[in-house]
C-alpha positions in Angstrom: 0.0 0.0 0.0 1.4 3.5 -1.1 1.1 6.6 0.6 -0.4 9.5 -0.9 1.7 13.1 -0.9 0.5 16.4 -2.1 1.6 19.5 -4.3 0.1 22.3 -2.4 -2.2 23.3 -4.9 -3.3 20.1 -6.4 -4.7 19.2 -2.5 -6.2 22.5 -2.5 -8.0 20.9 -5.7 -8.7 18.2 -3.8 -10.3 19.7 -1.1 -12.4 21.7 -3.5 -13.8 18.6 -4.9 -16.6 19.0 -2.2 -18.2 21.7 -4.2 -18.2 19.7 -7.4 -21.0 16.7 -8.8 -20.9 13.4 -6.6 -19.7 12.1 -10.1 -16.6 13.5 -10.1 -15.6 13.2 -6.8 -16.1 9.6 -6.9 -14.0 9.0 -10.1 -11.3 10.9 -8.5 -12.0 9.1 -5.1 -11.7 5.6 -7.6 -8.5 6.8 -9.0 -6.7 7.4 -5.5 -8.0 4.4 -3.9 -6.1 2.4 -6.9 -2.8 4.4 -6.5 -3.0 2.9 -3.2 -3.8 0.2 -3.4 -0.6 -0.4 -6.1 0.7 2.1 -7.9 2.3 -0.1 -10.6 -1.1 -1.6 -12.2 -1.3 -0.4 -15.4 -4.9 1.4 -14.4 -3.1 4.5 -12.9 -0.2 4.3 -15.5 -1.8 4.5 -19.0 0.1 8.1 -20.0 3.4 8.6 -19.2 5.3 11.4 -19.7 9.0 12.8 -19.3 9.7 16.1 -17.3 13.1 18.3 -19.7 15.3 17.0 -16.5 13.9 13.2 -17.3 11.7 12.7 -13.8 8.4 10.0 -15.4 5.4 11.5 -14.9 1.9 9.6 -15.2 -1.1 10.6 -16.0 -5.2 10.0 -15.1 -7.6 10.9 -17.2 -10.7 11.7 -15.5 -13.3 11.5 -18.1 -16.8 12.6 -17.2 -19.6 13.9 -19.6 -19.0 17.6 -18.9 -15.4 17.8 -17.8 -12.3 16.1 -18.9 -10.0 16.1 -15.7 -6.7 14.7 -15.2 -4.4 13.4 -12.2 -0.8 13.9 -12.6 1.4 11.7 -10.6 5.2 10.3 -10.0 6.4 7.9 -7.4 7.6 10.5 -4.2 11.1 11.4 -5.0 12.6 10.0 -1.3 9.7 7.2 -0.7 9.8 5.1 -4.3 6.8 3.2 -3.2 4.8 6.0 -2.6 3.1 8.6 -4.7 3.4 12.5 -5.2 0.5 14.2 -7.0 1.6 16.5 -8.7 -1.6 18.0 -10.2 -5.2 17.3 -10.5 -7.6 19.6 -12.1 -9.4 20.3 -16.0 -7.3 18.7 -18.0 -7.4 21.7 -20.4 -4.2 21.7 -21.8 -2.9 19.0 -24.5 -0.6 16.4 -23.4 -1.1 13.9 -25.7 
């Protein structure tokens, strides 16, 4: 079981998620409880990205009838087996 660590803003996302439909809270809510659970299954990895200095990136999509969102994540940079969200939010922006 993995840990889950927080980019300031991306928790304040998070915590915002209250405010939002019970749809997309809960899709969020299913993609957490998986990084949890393991953060290798393919589920939570099906983007990958490279940052310029070569850090992998993954990322979510959160795909809902109204709003596309994403969940950007890497394994935490001093705790391998845990997780470091890095962003989670609209996924207005083109990544692939």
């Amino acid at each position: 079981m993995a840990d889950l660590y927080w980019e300031p803003e991306a928790w304040r996302t998070y915590e915002g998620l209250a405010e939002q439909s019970g749809r997309l809270q809960d899709a969020v809510e299913d993609v957490l409880d998986r990084l949890v659970d393991d953060p290798t299954q393919a589920a939570v990895r099906p983007l990958g990205l490279r940052t310029p200095g070569g850090r992998r990136l993954w990322r979510v999509a959160i795909r809902r009838s109204v709003d596309d969102w994403s969940l950007v994540w890497l394994p935490h940079p001093t705790r391998p087996a845990d997780v470091l969200i890095v962003y989670l939010g609209p996924a207005t922006y083109a990544l692939g």
